[in-house]
C-alpha positions as CSV (number, residue, x, y, z in Angstrom):
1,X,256.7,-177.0,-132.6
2,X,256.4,-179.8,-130.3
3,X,254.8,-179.1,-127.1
4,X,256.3,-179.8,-123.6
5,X,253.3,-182.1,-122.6
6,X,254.3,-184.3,-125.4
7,X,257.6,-184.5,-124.8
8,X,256.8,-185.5,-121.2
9,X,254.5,-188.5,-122.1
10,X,257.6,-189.6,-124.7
11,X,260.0,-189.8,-121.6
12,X,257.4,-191.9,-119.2
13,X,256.4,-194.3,-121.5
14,X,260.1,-194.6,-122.2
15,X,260.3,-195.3,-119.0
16,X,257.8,-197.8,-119.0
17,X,259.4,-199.6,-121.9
18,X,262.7,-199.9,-120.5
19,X,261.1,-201.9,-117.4
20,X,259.1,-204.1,-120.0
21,X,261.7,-205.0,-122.4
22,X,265.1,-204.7,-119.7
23,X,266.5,-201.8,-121.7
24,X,270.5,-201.3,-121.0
25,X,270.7,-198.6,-117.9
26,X,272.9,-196.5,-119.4
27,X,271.5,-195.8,-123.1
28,X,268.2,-195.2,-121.2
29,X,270.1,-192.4,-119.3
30,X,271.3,-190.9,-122.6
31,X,267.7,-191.0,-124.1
32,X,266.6,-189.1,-121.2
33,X,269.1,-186.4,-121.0
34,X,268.3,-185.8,-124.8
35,X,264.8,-185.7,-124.6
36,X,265.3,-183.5,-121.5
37,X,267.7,-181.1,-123.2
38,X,265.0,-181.0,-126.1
39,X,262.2,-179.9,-124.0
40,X,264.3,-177.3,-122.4
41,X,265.2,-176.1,-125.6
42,X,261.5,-176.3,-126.8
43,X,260.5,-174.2,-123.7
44,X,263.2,-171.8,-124.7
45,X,262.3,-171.1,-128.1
46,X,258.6,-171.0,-126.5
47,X,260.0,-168.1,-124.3
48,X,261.5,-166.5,-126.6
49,X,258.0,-166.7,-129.3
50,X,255.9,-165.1,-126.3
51,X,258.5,-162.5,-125.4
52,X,259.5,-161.2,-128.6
53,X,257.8,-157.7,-129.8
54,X,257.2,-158.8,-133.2
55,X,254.3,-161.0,-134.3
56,X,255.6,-165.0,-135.0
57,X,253.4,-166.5,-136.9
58,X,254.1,-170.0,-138.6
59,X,251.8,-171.6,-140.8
60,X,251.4,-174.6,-143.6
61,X,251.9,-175.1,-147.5
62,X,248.2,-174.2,-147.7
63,X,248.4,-171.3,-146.0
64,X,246.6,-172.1,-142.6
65,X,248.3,-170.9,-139.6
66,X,249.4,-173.1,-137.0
67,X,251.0,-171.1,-134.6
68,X,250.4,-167.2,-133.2
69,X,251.9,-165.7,-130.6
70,X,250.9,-162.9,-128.6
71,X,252.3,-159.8,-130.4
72,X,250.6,-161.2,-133.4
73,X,248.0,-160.5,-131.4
74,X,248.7,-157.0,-129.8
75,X,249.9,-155.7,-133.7
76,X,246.9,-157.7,-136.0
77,X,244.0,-157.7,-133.6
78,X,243.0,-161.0,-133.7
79,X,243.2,-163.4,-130.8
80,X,245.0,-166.7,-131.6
81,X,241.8,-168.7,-131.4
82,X,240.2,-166.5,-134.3
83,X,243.6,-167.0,-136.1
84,X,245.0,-170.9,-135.8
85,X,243.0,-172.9,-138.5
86,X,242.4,-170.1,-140.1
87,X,244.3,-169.1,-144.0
88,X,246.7,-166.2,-143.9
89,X,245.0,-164.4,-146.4
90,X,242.4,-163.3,-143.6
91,X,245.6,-160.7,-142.8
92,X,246.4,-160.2,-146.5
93,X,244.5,-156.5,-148.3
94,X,243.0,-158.4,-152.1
95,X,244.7,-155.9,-153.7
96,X,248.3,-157.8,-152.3
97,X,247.0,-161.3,-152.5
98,X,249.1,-162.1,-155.1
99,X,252.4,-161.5,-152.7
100,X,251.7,-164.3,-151.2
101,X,252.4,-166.8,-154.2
102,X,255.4,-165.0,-155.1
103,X,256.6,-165.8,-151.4
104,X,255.8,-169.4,-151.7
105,X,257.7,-169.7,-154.9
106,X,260.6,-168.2,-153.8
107,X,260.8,-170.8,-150.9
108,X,259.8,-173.5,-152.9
109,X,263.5,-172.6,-154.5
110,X,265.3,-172.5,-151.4
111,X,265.2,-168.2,-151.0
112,X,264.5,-166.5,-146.9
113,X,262.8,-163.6,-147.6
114,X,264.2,-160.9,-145.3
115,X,262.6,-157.3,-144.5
116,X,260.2,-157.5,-147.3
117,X,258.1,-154.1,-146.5
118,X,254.5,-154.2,-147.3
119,X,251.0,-154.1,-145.7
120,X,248.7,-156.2,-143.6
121,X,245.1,-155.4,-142.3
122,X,243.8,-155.7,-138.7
123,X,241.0,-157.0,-137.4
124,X,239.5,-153.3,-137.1
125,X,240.2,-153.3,-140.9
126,X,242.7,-150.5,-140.8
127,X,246.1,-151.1,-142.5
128,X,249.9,-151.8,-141.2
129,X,253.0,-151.0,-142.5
130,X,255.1,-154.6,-141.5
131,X,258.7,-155.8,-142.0
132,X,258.3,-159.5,-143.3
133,X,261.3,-162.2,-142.6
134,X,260.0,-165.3,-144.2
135,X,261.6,-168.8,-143.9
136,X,260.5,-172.3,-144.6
137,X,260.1,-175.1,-142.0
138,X,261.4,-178.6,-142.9
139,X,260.5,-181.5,-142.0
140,X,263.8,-184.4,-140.8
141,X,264.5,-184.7,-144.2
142,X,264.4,-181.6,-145.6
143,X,261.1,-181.3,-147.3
144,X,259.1,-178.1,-147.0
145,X,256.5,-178.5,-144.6
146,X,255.4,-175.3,-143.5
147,X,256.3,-171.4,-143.4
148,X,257.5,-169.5,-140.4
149,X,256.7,-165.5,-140.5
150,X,258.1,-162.8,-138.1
151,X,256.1,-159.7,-139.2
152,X,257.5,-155.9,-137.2
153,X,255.0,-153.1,-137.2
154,X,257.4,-150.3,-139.0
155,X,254.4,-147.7,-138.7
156,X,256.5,-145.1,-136.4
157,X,259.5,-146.2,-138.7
158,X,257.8,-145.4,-142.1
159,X,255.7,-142.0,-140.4
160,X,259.2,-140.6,-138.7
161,X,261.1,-140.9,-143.0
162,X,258.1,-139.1,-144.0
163,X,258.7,-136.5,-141.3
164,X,262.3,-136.2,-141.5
165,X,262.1,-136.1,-145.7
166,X,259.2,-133.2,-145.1
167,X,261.7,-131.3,-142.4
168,X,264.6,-131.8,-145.0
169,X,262.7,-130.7,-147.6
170,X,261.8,-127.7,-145.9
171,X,265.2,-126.5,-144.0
172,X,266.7,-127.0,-147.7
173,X,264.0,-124.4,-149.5
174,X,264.6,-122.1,-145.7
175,X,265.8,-118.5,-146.5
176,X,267.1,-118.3,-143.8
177,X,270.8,-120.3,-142.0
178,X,269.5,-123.3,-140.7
179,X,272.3,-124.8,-138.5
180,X,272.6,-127.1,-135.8
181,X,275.7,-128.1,-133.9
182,X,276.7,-130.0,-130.7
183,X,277.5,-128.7,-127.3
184,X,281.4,-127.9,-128.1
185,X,280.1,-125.3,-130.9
186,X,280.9,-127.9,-134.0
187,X,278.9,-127.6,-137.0
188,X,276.6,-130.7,-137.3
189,X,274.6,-129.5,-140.1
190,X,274.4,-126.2,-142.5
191,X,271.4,-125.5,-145.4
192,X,271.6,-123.7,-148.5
193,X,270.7,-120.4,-147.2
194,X,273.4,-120.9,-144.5
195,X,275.6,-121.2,-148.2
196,X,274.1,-118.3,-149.5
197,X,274.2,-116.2,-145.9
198,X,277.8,-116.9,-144.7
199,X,279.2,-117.7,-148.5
200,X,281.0,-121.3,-146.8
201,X,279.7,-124.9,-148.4
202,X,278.5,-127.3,-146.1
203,X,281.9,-129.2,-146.6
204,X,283.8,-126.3,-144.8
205,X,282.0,-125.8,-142.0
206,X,280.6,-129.3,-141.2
207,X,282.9,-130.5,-138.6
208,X,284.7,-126.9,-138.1
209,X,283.8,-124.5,-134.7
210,X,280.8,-122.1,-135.7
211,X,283.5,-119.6,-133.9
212,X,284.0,-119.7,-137.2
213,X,281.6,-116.9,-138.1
214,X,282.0,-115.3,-134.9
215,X,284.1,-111.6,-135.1
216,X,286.5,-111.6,-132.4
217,X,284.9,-108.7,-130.4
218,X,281.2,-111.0,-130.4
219,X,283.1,-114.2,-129.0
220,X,281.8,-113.8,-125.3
221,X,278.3,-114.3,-127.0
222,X,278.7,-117.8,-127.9
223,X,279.4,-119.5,-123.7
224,X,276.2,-116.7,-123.1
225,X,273.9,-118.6,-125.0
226,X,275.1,-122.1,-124.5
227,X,274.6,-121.4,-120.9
228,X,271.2,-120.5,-121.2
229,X,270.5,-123.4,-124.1
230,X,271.9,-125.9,-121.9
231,X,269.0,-124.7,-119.1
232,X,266.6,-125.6,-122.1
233,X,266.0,-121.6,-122.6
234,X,264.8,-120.9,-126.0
235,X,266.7,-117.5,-127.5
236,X,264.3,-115.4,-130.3
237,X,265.3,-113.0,-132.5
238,X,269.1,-112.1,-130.6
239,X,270.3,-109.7,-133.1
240,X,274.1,-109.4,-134.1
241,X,276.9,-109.0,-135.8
242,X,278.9,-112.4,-138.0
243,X,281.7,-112.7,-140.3
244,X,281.4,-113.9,-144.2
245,X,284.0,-116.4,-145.6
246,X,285.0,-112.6,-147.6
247,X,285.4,-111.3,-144.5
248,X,282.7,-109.1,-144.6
249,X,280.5,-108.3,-141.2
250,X,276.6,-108.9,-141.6
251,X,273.8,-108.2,-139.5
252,X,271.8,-110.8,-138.1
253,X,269.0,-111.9,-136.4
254,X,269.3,-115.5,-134.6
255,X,266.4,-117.8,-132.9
256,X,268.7,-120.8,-131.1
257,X,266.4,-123.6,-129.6
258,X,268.4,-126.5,-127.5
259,X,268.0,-129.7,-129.5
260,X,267.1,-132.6,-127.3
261,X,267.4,-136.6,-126.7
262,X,264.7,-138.7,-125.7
263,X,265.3,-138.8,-122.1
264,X,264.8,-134.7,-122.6
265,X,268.7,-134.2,-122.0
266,X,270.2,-131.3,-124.4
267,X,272.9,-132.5,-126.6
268,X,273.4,-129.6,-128.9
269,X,271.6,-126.7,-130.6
270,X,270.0,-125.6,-133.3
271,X,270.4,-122.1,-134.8
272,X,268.1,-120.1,-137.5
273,X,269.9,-117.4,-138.8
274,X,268.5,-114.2,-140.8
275,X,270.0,-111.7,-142.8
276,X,268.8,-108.1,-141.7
277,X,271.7,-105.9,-142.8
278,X,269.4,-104.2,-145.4
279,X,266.5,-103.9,-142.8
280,X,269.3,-102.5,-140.6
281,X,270.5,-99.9,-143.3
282,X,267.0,-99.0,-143.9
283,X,266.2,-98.5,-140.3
284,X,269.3,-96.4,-139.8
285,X,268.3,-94.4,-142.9
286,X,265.1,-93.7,-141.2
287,X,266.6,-93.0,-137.8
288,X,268.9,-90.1,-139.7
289,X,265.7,-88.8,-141.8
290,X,264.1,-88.6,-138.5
291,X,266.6,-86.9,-136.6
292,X,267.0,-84.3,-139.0
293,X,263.6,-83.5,-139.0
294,X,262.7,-83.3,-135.7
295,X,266.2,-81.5,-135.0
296,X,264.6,-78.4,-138.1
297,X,260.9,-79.1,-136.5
298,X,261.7,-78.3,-132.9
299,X,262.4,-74.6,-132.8
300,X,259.8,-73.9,-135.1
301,X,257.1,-75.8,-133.1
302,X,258.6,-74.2,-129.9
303,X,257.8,-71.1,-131.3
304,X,254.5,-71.9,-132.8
305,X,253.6,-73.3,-129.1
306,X,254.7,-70.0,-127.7
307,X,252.5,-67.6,-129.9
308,X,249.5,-70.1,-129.4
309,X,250.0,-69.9,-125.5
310,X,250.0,-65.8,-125.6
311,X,246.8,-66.1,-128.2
312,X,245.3,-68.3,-125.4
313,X,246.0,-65.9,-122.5
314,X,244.4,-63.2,-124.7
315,X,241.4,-64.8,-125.5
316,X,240.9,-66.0,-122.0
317,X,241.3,-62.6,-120.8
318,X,238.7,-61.2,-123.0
319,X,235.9,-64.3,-122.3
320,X,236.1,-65.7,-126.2
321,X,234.8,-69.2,-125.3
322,X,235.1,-70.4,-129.1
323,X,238.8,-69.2,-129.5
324,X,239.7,-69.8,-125.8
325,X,238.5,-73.7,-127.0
326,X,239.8,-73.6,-130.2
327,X,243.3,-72.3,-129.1
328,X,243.3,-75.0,-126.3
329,X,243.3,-77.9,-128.7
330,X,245.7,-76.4,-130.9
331,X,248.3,-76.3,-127.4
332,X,246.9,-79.9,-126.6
333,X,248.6,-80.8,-130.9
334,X,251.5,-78.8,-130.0
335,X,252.0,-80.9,-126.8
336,X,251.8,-84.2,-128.4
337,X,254.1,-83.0,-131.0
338,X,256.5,-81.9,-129.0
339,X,256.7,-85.4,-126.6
340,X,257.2,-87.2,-130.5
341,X,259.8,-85.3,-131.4
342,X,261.6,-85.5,-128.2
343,X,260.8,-89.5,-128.5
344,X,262.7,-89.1,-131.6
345,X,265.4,-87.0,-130.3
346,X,266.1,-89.1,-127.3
347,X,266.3,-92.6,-129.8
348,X,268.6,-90.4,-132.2
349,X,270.7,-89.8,-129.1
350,X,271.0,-93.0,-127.2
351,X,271.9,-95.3,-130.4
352,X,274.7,-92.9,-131.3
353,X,275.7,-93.3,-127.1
354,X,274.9,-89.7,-126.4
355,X,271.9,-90.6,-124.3
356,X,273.3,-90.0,-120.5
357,X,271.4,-90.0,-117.1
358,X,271.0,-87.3,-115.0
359,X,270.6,-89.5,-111.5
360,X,269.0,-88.5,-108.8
361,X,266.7,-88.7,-105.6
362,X,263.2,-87.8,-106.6
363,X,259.3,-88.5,-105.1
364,X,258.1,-91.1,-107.7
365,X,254.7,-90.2,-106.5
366,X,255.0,-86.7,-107.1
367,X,256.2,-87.6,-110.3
368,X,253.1,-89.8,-111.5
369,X,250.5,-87.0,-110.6
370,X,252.5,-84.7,-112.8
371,X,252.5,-87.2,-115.6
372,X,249.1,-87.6,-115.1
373,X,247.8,-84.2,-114.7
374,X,249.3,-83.6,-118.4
375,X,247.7,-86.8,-120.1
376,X,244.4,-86.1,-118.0
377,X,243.5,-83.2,-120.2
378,X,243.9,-85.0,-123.9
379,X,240.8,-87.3,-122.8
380,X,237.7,-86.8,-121.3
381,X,236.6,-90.7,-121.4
382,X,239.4,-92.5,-119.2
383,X,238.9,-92.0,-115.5
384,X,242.7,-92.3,-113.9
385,X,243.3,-94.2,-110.6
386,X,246.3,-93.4,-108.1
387,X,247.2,-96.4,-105.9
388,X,250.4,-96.6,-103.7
389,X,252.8,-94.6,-101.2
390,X,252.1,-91.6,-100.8
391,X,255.7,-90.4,-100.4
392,X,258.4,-92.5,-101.9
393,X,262.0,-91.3,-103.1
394,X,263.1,-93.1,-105.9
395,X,267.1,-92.6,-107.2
396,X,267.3,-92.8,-111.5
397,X,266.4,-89.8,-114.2
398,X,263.7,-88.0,-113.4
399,X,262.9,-86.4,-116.5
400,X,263.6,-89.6,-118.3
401,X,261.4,-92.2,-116.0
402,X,258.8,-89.3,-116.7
403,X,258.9,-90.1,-120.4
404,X,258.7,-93.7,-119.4
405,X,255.3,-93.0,-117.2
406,X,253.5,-90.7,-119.7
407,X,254.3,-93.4,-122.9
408,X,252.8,-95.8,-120.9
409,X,249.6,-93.9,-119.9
410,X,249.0,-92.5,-123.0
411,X,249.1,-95.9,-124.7
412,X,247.1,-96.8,-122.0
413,X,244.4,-94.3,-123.1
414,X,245.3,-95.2,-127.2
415,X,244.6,-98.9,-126.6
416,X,241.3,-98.4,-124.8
417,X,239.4,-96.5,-127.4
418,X,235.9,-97.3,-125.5
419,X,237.4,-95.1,-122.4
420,X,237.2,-97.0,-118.6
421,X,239.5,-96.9,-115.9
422,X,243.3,-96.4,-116.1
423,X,245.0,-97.3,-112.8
424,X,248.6,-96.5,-111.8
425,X,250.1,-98.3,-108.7
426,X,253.3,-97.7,-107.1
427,X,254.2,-100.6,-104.2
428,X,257.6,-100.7,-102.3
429,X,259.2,-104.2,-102.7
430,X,262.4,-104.8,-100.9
431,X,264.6,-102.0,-102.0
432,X,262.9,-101.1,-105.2
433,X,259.6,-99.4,-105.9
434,X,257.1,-102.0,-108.7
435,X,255.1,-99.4,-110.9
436,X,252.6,-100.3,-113.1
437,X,249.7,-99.5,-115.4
438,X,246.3,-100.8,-116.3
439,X,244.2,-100.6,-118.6
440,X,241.0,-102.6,-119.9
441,X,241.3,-101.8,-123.4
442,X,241.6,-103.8,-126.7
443,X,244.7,-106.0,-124.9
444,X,247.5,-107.9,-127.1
445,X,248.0,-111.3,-128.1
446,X,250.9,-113.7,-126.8
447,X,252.5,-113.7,-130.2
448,X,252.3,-110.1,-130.4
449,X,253.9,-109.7,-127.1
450,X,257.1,-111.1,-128.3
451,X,257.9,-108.3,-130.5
452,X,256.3,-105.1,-128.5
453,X,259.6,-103.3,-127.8
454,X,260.8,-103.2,-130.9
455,X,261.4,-100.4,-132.8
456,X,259.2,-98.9,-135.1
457,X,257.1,-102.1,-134.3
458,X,253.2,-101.3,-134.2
459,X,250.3,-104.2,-133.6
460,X,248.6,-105.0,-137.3
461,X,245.2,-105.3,-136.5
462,X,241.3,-103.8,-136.8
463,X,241.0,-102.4,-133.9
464,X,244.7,-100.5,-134.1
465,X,244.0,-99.9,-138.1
466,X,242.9,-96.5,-136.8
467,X,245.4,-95.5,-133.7
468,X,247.9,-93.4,-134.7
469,X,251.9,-93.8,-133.7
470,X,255.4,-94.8,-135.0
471,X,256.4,-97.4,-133.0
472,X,258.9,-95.9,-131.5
473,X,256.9,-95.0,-127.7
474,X,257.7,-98.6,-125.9
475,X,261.0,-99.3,-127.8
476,X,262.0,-95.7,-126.0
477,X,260.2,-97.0,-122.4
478,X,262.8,-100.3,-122.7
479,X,265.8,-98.3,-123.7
480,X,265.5,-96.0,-120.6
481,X,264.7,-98.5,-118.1
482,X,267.3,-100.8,-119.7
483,X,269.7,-97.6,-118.9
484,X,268.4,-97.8,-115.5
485,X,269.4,-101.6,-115.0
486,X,265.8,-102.6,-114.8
487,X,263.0,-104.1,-117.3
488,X,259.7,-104.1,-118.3
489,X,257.1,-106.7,-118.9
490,X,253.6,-106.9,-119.9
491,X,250.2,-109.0,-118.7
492,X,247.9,-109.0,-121.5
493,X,245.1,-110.7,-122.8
494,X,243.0,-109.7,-125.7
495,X,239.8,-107.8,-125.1
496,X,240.5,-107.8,-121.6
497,X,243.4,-105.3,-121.7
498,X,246.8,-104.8,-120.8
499,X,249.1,-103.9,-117.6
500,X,253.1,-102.8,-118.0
501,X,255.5,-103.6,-115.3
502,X,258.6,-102.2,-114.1
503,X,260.8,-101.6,-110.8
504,X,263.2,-98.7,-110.0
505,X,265.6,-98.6,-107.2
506,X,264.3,-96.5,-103.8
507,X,266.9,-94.1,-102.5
508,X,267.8,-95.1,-99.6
């Protein structure tokens, strides 16, 4: 490449010469504007070397570099004054020496070598994945003089195929429906599984609405959760009802996460779909079992809790310490027998729609002290803190917000096997009273958290190996206060306990 400096010198000793020797005016005009539009062209393609984001590298039959501009630099590592003079092979691994004959042949015989993909080493020694375009330089009369190199780092390139193969890979061997489509509800991409799931081929539903799937009665779902999507709000586990190409409904549970561009704008969705219709029937086996054993065990237990209270008064009445004890566990069993089976009752009755509120004014207060004067006597570690109004009429279910409050204290005293305090606040906000309760016990982990209300869901762990329960006390707390048109939430961290939240309209 011939440098401006050069080019200048040509043009004045041109102009030199055409004083000495009387030169014709006007072909020294047209020498000028030639060599002038060369060196504009030579600063152009000078430009353009510096500018580009690939390394330019040119260098001679004997494989010493001549030229290296400066993303040679920023992808190689080597400055150009550690590079011009110096053989090519400084760049080439030993094990891939032997490319670099094969690339001189094939120019030798007139061949460009475009996006040849191999690998180069740095100065640091580490190795780069580079796209080689190869072409030879000639000389005025078309003699190979030289080689001219552009060399793109395709690192990111190579590293996001490897990703995308290994994310293939795995949505193809998914169990689960892995789908994604754009913002208009068209299918953009459906697994195996989704095959397997929803019994359509890719090729039928690739292009087609995912309405598709949708009963008609479920349709007002789909503008729901594109609404929140299109916030960037990740949906977990929504469970419901879809359609098989046989036309046969299926239960299932969906995680939808928004898909996103580079700028971080949504542009469609991507949807994980599992089949629970046997977990379903197994669960609604369980709820019937259920029912019809704590529908046969209630009047015998009511009974057996009558006879034990008479035996108590007896015993009391006639100062027999060991039976007066004795008989006051046995009520204390009878009492947490009777809150499970009413637990299981009241589930039995809500999912079949039978579960109805009874609303009206009561003193939430009031209605604490009572829930915690009949936990109180189970435990003799926890010490139980009232803080709040004093007075405060709340308007929802009594009896039912009382199941609410004594679920959550006695998990309270459950999760905080060591003992410590248990504190209960109620604090008017606006035109709702915010209850909670405390505890400093064993706590529950974030991923945990995400599946606490479900039902029959209890925490796998050490600590709760020994802790008896169902699963079925905070899935019954979220129900009722769902009745209520309110929710729960909990603050938790493990080993430093746990508090549950929840606000219920005042009266007035």
């Amino acid at each position: 490449m011939i440098e401006s400096n050069d080019i200048a010198a040509v043009i004045n000793e041109l102009e030199k010469l055409a004083l000495d020797l009387n030169l014709d005016n006007e072909k020294l005009l047209r020498l000028n504007a030639v060599l002038k539009t060369a060196e504009e062209k030579n600063a152009i393609l000078q430009s353009i070397n510096e500018s580009s984001d690939d390394a330019i590298i040119s260098k001679n039959l004997e494989g010493i570099i001549t030229s290296w501009n400066s993303s040679a630099s920023r992808i190689f590592g080597y400055t150009a004054e550690e590079m011009i003079g110096v053989s090519i092979l400084r760049l080439i691994p030993a094990h891939l020496q032997y490319e670099e004959t094969e690339i001189i042949s094939k120019l030798h015989r007139g061949i460009k070598i475009n996006h040849f993909e191999t690998r180069r080493m740095r100065k640091d020694g580490s190795l780069v994945a580079v796209s080689l375009t190869i072409s030879p330089i000639l000389n005025y009369k078309g003699v190979i003089i030289g080689v001219s190199k552009i060399a793109r780092d395709i690192t990111d390139r190579l590293s996001a195929e490897v990703n995308s193969k290994r994310l293939s890979a795995i949505i193809e061997s998914s169990d689960d429906a892995i789908i994604s489509k754009d913002l208009n509800s068209i299918v953009t991409s459906w697994n195996e599984s989704a095959v397997r799931i929803f019994g359509y081929n890719a090729e039928e539903m690739i292009g087609q609405s995912i309405l598709k799937i949708i009963p008609q009665d479920r349709l007002d779902e789909e503008p729901k959760i594109l609404s929140q999507l299109s916030q960037g709000i990740r949906v977990d586990h929504f469970e419901t009802i879809r359609r098989r190409k046989d036309g046969r409904l299926i239960d299932v549970s969906l995680t939808i996460s928004p898909i996103k561009d580079s700028t971080g704008r949504v542009i469609g969705l991507s949807k994980i779909a599992r089949d629970i219709t046997e977990k379903k029937q197994a669960d609604k086996k369980k709820e019937e079992f259920i029912g019809l054993v704590s529908h046969e065990l209630k009047t015998p237990l009511t009974s057996l809790r009558s006879y034990v209270q008479v035996a108590l008064f007896k015993a009391r009445n006639e100062k027999n310490e060991f039976i007066d004890k004795a008989l006051s566990k046995a009520e204390i069993q009878t009492k947490k027998m009777e809150a499970m089976i009413r637990d299981f009752l009241n589930i039995s009755k809500m999912e079949d729609g039978q579960l109805r509120l009874n609303l009206n004014p009561f003193d939430l207060p009031a209605l604490i002290n009572n829930c915690l004067s009949d936990v109180t006597i189970t435990t003799s570690k926890h010490h139980f803190n009232y803080i709040g109004e004093a007075h405060a009429m709340a308007i929802g279910d009594a009896e039912k917000i009382s199941l609410v409050l004594i679920n959550l204290i006695s998990n309270a005293v459950k999760y905080s096997p060591e003992g410590g305090e248990i504190s209960i606040t109620c604090q008017k906000q606006d035109k709702a009273f915010t209850v909670s309760v405390k505890d400093n016990g064993i706590g529950i982990s974030k991923e945990e958290q995400k599946f606490l209300f479900r039902k029959f869901y209890r925490i796998q762990s050490e600590q709760t190996r020994t802790i008896s329960g169902f699963g079925i006390g905070l899935y019954l707390v979220y129900a009722i206060l769902e009745l209520h048109g309110t929710c729960i939430r909990v603050e938790s961290e493990i080993g430093k306990g746990s508090t549950f939240v929840f606000q219920i309209k005042t009266a007035d």
